[in-house]
N, CA, C and O atoms as CSV, one atom per row, in Angstrom:
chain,resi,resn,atom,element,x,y,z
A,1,UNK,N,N,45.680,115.391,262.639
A,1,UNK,CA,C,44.724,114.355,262.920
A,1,UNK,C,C,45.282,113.402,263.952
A,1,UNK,O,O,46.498,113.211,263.952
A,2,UNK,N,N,44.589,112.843,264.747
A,2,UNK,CA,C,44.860,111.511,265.686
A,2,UNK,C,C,45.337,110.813,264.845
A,2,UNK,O,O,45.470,110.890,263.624
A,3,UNK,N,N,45.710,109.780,265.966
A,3,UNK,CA,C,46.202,108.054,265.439
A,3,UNK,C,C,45.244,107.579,266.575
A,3,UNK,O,O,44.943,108.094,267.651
A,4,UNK,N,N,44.843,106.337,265.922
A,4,UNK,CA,C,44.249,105.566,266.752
A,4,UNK,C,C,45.068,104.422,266.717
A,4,UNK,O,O,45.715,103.969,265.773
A,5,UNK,N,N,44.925,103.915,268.162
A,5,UNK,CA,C,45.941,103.272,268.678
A,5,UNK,C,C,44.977,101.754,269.803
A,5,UNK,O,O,44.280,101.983,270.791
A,6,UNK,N,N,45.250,100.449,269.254
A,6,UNK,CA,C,44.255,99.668,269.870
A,6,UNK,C,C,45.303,98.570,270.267
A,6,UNK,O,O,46.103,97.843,269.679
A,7,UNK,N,N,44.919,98.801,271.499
A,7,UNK,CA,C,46.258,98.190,272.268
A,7,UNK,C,C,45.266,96.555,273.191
A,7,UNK,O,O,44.428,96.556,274.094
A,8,UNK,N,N,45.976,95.266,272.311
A,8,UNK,CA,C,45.568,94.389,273.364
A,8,UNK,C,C,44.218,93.642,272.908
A,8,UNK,O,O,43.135,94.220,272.810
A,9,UNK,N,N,44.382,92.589,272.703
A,9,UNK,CA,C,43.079,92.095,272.201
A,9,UNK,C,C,42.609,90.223,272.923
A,9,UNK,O,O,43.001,89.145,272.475
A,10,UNK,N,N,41.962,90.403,273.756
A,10,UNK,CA,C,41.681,89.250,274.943
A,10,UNK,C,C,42.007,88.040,273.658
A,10,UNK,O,O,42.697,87.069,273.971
A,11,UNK,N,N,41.550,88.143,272.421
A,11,UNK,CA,C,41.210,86.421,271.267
A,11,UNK,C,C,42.676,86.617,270.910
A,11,UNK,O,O,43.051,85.781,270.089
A,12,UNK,N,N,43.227,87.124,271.134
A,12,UNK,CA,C,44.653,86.860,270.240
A,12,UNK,C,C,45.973,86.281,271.037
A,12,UNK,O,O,46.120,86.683,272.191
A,13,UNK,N,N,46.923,85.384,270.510
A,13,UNK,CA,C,47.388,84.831,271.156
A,13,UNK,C,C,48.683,85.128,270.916
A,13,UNK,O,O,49.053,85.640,269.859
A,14,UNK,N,N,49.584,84.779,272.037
A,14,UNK,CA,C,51.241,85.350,271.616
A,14,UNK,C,C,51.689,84.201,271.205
A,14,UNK,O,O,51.224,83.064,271.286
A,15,UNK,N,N,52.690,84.643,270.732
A,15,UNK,CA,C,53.886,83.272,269.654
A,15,UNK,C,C,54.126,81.970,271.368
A,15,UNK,O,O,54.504,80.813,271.184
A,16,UNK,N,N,53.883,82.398,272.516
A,16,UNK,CA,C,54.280,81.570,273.088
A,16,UNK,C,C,52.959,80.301,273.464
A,16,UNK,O,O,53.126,79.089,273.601
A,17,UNK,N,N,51.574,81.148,273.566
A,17,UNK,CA,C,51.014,80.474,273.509
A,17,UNK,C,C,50.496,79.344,272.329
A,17,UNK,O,O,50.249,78.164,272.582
A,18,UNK,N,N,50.400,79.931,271.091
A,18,UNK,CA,C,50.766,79.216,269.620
A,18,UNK,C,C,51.750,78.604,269.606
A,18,UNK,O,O,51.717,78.069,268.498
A,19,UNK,N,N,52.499,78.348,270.010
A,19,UNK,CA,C,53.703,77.219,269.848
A,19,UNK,C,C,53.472,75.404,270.942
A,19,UNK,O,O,53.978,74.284,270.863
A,20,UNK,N,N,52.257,76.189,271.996
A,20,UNK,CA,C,51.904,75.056,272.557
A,20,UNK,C,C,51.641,73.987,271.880
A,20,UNK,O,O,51.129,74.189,270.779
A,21,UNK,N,N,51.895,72.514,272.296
A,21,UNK,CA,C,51.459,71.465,271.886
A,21,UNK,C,C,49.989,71.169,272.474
A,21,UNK,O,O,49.657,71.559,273.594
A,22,UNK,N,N,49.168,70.466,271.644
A,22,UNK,CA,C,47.627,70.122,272.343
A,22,UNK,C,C,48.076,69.356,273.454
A,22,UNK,O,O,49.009,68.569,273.612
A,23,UNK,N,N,46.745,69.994,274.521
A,23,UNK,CA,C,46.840,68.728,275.657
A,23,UNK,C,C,45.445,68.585,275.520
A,23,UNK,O,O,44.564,69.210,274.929
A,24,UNK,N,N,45.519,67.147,276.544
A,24,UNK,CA,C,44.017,66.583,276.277
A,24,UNK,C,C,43.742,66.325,277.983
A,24,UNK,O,O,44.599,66.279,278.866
A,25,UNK,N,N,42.642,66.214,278.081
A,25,UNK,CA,C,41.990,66.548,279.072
A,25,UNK,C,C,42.669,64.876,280.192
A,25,UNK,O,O,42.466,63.726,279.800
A,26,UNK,N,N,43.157,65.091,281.047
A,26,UNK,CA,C,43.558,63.618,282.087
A,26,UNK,C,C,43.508,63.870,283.152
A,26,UNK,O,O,44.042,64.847,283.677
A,27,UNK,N,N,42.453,62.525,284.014
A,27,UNK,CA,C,42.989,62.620,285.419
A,27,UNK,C,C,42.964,61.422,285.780
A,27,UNK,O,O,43.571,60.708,284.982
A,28,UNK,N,N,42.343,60.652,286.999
A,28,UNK,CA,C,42.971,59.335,287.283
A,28,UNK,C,C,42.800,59.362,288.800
A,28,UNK,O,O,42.240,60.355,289.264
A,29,UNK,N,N,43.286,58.217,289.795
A,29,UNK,CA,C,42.663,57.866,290.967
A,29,UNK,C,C,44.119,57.090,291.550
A,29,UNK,O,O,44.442,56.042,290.991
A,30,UNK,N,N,44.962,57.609,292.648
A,30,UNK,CA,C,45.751,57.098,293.160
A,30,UNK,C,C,45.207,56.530,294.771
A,30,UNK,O,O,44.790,57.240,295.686
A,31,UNK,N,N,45.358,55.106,294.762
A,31,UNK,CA,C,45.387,54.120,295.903
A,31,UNK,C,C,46.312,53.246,296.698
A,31,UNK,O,O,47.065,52.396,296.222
A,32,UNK,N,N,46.120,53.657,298.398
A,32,UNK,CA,C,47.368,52.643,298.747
A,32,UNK,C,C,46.582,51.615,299.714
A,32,UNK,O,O,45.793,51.950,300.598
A,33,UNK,N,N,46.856,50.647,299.462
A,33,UNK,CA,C,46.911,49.311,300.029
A,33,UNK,C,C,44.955,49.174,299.848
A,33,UNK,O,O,44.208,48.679,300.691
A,34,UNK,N,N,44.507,49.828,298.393
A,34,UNK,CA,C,43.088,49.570,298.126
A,34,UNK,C,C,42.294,51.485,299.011
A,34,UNK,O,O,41.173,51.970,299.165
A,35,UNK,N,N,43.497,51.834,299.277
A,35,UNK,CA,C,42.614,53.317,300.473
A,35,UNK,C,C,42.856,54.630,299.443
A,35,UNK,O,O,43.692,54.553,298.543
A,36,UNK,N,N,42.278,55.496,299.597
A,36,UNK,CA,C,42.442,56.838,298.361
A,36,UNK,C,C,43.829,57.515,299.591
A,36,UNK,O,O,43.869,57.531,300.821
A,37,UNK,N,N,44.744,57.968,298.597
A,37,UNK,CA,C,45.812,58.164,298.822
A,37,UNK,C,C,45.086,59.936,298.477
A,37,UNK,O,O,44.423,60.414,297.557
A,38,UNK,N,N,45.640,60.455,299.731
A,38,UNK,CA,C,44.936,62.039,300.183
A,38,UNK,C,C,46.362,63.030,299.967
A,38,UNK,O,O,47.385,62.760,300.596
A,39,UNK,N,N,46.305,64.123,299.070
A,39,UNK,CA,C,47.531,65.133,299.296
A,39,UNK,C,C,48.837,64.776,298.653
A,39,UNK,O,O,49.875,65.421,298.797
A,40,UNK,N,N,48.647,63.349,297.703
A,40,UNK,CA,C,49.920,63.499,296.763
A,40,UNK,C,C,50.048,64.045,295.657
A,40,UNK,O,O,49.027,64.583,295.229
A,41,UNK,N,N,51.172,64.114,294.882
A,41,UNK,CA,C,51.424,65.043,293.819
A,41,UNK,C,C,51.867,63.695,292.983
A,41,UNK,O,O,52.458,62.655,293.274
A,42,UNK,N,N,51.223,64.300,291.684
A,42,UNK,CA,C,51.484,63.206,290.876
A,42,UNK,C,C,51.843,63.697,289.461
A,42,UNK,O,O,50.996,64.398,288.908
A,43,UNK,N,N,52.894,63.448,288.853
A,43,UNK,CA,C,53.817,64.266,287.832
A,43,UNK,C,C,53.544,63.319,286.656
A,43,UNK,O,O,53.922,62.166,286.859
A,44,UNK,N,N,52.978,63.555,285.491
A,44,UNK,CA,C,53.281,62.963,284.590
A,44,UNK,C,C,54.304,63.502,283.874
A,44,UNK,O,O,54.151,64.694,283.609
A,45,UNK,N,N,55.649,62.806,283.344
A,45,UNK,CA,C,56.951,63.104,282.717
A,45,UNK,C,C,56.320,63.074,281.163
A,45,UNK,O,O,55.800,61.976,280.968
A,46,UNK,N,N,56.220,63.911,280.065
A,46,UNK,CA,C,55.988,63.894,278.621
A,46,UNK,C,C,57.263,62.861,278.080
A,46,UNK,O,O,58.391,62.777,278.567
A,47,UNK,N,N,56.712,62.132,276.944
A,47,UNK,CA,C,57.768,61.569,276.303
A,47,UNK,C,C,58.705,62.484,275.535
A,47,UNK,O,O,59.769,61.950,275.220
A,48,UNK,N,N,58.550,63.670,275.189
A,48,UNK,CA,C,59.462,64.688,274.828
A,48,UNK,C,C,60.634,64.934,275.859
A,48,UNK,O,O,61.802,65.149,275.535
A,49,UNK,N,N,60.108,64.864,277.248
A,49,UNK,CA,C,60.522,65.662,278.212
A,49,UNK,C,C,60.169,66.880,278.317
A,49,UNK,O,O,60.772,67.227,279.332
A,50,UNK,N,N,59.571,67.809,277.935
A,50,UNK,CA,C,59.062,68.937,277.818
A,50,UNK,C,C,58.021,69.635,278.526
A,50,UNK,O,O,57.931,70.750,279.041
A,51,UNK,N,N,57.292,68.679,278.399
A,51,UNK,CA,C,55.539,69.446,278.823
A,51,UNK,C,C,55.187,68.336,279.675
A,51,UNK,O,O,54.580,67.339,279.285
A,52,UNK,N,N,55.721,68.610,281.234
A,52,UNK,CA,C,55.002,67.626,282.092
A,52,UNK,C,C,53.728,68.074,282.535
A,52,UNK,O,O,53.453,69.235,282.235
A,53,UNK,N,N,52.808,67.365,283.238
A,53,UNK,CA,C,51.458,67.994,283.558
A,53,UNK,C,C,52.105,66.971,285.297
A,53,UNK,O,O,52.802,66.044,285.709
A,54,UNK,N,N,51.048,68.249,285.744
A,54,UNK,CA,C,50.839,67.801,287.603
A,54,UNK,C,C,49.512,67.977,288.025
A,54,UNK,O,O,48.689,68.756,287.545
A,55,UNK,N,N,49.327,66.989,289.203
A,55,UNK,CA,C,47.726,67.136,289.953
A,55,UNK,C,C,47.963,66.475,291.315
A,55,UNK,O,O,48.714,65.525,291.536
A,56,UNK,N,N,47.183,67.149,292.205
A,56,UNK,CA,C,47.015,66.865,293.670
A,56,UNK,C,C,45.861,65.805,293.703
A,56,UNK,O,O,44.840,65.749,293.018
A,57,UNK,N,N,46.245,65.111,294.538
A,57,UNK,CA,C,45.037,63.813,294.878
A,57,UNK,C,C,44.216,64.699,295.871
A,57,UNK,O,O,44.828,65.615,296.420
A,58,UNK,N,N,42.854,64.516,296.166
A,58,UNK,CA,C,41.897,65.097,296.801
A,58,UNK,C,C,41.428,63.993,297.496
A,58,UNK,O,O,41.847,62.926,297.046
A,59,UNK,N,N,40.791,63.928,298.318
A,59,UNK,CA,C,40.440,63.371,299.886
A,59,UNK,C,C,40.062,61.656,299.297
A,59,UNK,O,O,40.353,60.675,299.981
A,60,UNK,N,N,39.429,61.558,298.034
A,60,UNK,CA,C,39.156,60.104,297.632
A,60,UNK,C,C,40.532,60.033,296.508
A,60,UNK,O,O,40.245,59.720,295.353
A,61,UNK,N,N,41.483,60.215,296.717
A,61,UNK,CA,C,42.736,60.225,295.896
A,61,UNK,C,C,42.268,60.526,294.104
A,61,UNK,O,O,42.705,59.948,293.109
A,62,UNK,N,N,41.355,61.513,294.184
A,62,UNK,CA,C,41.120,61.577,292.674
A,62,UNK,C,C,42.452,63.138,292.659
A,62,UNK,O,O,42.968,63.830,293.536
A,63,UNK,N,N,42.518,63.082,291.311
A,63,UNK,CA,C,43.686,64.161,290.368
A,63,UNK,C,C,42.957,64.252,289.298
A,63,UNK,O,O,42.372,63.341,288.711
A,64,UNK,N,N,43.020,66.083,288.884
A,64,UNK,CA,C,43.444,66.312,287.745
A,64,UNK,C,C,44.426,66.715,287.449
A,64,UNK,O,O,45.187,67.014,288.370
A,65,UNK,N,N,44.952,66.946,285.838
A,65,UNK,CA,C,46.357,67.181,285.664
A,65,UNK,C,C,46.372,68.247,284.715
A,65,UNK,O,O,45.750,68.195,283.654
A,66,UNK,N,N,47.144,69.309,285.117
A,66,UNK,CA,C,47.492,70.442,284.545
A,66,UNK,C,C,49.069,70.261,283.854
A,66,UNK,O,O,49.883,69.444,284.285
A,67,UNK,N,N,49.283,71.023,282.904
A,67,UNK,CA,C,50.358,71.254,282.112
A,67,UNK,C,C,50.313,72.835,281.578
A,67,UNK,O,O,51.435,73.334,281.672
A,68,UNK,N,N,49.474,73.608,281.128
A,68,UNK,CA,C,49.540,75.282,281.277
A,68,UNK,C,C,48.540,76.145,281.713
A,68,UNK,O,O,48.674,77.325,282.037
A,69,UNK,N,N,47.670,75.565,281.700
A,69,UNK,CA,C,46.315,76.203,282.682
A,69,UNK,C,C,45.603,74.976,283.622
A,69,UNK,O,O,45.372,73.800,283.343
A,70,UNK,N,N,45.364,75.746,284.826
A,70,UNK,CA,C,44.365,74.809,285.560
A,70,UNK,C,C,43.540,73.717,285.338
A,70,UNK,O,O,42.366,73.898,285.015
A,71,UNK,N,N,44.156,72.251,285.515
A,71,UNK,CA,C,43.005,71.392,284.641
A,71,UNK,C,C,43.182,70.974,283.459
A,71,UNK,O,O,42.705,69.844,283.355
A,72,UNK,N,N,43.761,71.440,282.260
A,72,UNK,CA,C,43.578,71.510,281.105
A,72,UNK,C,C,44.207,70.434,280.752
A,72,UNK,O,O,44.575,70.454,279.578
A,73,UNK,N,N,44.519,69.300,281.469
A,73,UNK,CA,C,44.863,67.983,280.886
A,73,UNK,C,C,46.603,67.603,280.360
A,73,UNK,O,O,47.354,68.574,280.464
A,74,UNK,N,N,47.054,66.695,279.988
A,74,UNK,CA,C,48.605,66.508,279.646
A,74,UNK,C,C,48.593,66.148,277.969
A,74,UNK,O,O,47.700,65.875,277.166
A,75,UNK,N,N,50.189,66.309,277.883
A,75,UNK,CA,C,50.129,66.116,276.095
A,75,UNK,C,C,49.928,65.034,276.000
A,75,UNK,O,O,49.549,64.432,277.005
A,76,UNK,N,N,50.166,64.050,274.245
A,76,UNK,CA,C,49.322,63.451,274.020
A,76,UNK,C,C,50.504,61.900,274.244
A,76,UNK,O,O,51.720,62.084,274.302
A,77,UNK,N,N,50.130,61.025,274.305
A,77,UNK,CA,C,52.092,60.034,274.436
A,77,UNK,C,C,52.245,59.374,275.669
A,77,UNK,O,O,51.958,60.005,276.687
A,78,UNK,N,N,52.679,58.120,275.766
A,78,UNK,CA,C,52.935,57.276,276.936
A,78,UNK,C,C,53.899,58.328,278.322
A,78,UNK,O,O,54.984,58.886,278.154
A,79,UNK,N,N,53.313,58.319,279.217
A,79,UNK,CA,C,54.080,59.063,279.796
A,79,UNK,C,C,54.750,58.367,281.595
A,79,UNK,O,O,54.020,57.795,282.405
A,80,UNK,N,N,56.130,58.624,281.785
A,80,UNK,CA,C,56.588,58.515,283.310
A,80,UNK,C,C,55.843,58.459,283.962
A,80,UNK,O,O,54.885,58.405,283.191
A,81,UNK,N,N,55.404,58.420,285.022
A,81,UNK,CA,C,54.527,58.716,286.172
A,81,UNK,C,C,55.558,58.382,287.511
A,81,UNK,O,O,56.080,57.301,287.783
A,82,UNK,N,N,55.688,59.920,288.386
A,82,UNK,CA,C,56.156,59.834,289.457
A,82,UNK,C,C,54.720,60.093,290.675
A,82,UNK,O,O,53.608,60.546,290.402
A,83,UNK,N,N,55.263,59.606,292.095
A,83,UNK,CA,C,54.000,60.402,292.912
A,83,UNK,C,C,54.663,60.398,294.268
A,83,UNK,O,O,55.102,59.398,294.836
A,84,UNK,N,N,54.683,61.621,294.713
A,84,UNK,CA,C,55.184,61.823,296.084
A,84,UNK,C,C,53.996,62.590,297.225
A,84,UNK,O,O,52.959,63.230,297.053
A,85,UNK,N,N,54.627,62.223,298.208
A,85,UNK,CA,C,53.583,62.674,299.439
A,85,UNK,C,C,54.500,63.275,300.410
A,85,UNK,O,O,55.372,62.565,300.911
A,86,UNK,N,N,54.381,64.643,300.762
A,86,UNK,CA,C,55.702,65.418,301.562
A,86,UNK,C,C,54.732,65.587,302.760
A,86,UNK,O,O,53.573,65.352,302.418
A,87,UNK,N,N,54.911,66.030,304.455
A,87,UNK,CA,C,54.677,66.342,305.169
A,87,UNK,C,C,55.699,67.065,306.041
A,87,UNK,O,O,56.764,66.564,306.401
A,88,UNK,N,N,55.234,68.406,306.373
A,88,UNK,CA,C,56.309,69.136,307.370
A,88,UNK,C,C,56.297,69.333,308.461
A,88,UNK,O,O,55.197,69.669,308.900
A,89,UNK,N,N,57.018,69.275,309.089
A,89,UNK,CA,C,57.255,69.028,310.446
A,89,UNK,C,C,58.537,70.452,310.949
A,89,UNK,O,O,59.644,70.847,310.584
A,90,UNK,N,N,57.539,70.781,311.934
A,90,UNK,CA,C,58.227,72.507,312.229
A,90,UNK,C,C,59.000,72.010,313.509
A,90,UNK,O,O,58.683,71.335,314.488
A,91,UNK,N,N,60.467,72.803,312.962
A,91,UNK,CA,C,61.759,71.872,314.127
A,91,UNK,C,C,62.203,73.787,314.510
A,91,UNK,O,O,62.388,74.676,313.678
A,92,UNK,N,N,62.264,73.898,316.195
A,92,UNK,CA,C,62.508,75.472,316.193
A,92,UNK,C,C,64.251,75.059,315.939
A,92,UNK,O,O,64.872,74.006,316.084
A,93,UNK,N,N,64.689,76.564,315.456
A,93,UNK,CA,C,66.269,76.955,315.152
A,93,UNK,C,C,66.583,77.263,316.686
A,93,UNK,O,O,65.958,77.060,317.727
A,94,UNK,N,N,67.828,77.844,316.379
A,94,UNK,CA,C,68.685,78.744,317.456
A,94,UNK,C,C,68.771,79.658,316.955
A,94,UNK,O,O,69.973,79.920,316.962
A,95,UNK,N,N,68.099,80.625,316.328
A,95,UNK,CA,C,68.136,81.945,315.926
A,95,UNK,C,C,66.841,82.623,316.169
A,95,UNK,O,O,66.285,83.504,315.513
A,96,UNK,N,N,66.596,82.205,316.920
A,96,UNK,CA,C,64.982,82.989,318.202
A,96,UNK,C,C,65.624,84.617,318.032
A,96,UNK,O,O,66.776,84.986,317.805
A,97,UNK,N,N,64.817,85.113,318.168
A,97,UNK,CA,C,64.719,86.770,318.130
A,97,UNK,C,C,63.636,87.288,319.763
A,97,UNK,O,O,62.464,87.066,319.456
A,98,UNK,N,N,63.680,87.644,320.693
A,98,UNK,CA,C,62.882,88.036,321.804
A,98,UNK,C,C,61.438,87.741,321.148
A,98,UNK,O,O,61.132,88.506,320.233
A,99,UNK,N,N,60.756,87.003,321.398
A,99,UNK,CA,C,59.496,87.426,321.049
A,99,UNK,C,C,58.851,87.134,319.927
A,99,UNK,O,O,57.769,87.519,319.483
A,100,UNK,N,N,59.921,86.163,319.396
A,100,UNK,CA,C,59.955,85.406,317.899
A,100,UNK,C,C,60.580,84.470,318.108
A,100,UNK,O,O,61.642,84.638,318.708
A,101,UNK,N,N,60.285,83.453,317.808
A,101,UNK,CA,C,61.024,82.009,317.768
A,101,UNK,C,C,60.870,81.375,316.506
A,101,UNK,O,O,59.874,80.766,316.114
A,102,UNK,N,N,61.729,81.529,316.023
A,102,UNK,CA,C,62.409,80.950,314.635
A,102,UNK,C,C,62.171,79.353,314.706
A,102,UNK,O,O,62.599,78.687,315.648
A,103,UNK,N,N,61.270,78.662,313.358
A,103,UNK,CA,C,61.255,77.734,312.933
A,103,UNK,C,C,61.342,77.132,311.749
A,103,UNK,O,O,60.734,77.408,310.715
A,104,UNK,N,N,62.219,76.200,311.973
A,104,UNK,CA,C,62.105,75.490,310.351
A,104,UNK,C,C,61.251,74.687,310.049
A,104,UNK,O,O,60.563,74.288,310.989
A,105,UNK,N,N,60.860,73.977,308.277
A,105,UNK,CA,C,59.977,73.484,308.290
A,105,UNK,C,C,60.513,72.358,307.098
A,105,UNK,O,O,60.666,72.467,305.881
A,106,UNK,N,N,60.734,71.138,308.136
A,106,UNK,CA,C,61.828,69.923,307.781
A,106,UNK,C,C,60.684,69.024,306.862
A,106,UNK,O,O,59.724,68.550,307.469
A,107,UNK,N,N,60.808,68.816,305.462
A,107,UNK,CA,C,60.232,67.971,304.778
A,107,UNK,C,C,60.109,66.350,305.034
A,107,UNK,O,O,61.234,65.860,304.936
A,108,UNK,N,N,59.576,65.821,305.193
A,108,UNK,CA,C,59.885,64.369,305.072
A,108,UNK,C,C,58.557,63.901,304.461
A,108,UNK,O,O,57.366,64.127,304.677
A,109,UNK,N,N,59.555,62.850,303.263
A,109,UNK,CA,C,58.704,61.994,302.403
A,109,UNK,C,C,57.513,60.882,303.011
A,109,UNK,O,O,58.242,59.890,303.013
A,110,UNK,N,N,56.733,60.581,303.314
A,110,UNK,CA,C,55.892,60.128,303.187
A,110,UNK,C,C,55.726,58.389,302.477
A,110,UNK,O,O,55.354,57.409,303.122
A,111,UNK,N,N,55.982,58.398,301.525
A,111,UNK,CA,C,56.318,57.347,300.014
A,111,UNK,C,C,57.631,57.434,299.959
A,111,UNK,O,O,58.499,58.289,300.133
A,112,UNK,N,N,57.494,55.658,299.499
A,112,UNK,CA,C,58.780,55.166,299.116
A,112,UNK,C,C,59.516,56.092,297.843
A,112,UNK,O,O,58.952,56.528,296.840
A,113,UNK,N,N,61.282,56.268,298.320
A,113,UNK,CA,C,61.699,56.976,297.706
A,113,UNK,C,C,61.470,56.879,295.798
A,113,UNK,O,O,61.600,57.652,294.849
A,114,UNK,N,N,61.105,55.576,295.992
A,114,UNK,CA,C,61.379,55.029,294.506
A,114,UNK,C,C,60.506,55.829,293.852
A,114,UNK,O,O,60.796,56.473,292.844
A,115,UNK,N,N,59.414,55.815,294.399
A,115,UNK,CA,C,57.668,56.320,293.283
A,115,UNK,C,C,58.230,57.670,292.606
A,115,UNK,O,O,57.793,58.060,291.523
A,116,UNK,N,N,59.291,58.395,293.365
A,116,UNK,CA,C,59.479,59.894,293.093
A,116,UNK,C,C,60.543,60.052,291.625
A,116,UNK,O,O,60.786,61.172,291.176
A,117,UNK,N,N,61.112,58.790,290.983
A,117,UNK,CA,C,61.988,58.934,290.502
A,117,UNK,C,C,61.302,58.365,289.105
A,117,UNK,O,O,60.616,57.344,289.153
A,118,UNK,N,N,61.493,58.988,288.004
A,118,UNK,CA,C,60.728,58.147,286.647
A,118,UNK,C,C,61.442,56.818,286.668
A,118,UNK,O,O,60.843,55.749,286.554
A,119,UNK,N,N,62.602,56.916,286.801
A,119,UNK,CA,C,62.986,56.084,286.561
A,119,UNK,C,C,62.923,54.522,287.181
A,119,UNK,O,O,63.297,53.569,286.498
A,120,UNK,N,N,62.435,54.368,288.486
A,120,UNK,CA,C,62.479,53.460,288.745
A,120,UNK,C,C,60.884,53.085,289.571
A,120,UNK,O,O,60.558,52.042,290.136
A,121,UNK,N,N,60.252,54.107,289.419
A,121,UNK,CA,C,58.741,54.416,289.892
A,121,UNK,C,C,57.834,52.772,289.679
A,121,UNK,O,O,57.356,52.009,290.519
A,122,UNK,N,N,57.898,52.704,287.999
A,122,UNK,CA,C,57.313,51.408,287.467
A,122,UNK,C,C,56.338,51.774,286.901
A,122,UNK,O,O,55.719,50.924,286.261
A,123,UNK,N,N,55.823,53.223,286.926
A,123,UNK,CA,C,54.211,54.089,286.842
A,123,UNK,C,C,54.459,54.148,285.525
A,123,UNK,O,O,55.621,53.991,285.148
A,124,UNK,N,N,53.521,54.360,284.677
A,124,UNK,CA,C,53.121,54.829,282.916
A,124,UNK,C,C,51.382,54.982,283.168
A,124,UNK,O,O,50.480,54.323,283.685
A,125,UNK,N,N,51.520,56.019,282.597
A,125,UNK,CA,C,50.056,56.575,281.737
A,125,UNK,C,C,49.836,57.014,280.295
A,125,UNK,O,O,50.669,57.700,279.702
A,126,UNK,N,N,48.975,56.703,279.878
A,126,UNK,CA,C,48.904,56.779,278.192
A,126,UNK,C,C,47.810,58.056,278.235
A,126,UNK,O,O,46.803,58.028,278.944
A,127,UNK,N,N,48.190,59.237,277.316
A,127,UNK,CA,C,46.991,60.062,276.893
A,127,UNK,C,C,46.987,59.904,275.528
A,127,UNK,O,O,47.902,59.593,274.766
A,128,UNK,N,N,45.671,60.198,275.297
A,128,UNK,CA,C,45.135,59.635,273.961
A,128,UNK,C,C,44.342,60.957,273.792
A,128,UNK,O,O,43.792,61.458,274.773
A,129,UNK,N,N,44.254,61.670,272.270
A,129,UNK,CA,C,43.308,62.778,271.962
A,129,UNK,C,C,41.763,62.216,272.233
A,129,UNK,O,O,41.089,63.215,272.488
A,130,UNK,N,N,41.234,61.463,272.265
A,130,UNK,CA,C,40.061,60.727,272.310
A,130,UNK,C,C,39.772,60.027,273.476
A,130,UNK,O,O,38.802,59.297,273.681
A,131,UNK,N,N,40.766,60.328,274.287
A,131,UNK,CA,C,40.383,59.876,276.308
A,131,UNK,C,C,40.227,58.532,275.862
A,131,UNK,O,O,40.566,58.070,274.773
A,132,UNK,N,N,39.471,57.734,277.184
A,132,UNK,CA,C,39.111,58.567,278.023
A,132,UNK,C,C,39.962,59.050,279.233
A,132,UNK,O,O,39.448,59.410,280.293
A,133,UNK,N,N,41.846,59.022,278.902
A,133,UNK,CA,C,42.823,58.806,279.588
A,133,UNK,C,C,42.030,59.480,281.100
A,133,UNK,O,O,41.840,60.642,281.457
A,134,UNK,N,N,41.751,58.358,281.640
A,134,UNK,CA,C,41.748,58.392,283.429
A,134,UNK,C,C,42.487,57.151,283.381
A,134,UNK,O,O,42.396,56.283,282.513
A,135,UNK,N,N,43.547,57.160,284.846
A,135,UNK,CA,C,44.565,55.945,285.370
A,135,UNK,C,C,44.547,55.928,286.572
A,135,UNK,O,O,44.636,56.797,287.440
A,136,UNK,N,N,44.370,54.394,286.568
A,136,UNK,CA,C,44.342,54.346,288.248
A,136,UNK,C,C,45.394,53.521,288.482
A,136,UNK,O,O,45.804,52.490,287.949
A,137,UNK,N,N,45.841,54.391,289.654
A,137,UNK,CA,C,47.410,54.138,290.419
A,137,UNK,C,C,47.224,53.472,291.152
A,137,UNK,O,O,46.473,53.970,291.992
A,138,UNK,N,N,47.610,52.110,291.455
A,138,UNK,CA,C,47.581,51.765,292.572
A,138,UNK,C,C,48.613,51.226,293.643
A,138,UNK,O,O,48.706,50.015,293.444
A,139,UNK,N,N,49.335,51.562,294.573
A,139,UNK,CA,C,50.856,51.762,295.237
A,139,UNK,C,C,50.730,50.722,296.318
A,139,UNK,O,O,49.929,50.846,297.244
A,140,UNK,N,N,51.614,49.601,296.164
A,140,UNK,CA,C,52.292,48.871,296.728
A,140,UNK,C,C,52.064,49.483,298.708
A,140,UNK,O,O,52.572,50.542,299.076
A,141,UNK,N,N,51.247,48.578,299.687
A,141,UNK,CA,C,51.549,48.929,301.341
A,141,UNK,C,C,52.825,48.520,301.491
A,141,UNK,O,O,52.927,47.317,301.733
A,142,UNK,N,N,54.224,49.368,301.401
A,142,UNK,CA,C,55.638,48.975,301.565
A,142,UNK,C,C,55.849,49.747,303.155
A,142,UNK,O,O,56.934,49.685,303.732
């Protein structure tokens, strides 16, 4: 006789996803000098340290914040808040190839070094299971 054999089931979840902590749905509005701050990254640090969530500011500096799927919000707890803004700037090498010209692509910050560091940022956001955690950032014209 056969064995039947049922491999894989979309509702069932692995020990890694079951071990997740709830997140709750967060996003929020970063501003500089009163203007929507376009293309930064904005890290919320978990008070565990564990489960940070991240989101890109979009053209009116709105974010959402992910932590394991797209969107799906940060855990629940007062949290760090860092926010950086990178732009690259393509510097050619000396290692051109005929017909290829080799370039690098030199980061430079944007924002004061401080915002990038929990520690001295000054940023906090609170998520709450019951929202309506949106935070609005608003960053010092330094």
């Amino acid at each position: 006789m056969g064995t039947l054999l049922q491999l894989g089931c979309s509702a069932s979840k692995d020990r890694w996803t079951k071990a997740r902590p709830a997140v709750y749905r967060a996003s929020g509005v970063v501003t500089q000098a009163g203007d929507p701050l376009e293309g930064a990254m904005v890290v919320y640090l978990s008070p565990d340290g564990k489960h940070s969530a991240h989101g890109r500011t979009d053209n009116q500096g709105k974010f959402v914040l992910t932590t394991f799927n797209d969107h799906d919000g940060a855990v629940e707890g007062v949290h760090k808040v860092t926010i950086t803004k990178t732009e690259y700037i393509e510097k050619r090498t000396s290692y051109d190839t005929p017909g290829e010209p080799s370039v690098a692509r030199i980061p430079k910050q944007l924002l004061p070094a401080k915002l990038s560091n929990p520690e001295t940022s000054g940023l906090t956001a609170e998520v709450m299971p019951n929202g309506p955690n949106f935070t609005e950032l608003e960053l010092a014209d330094e």
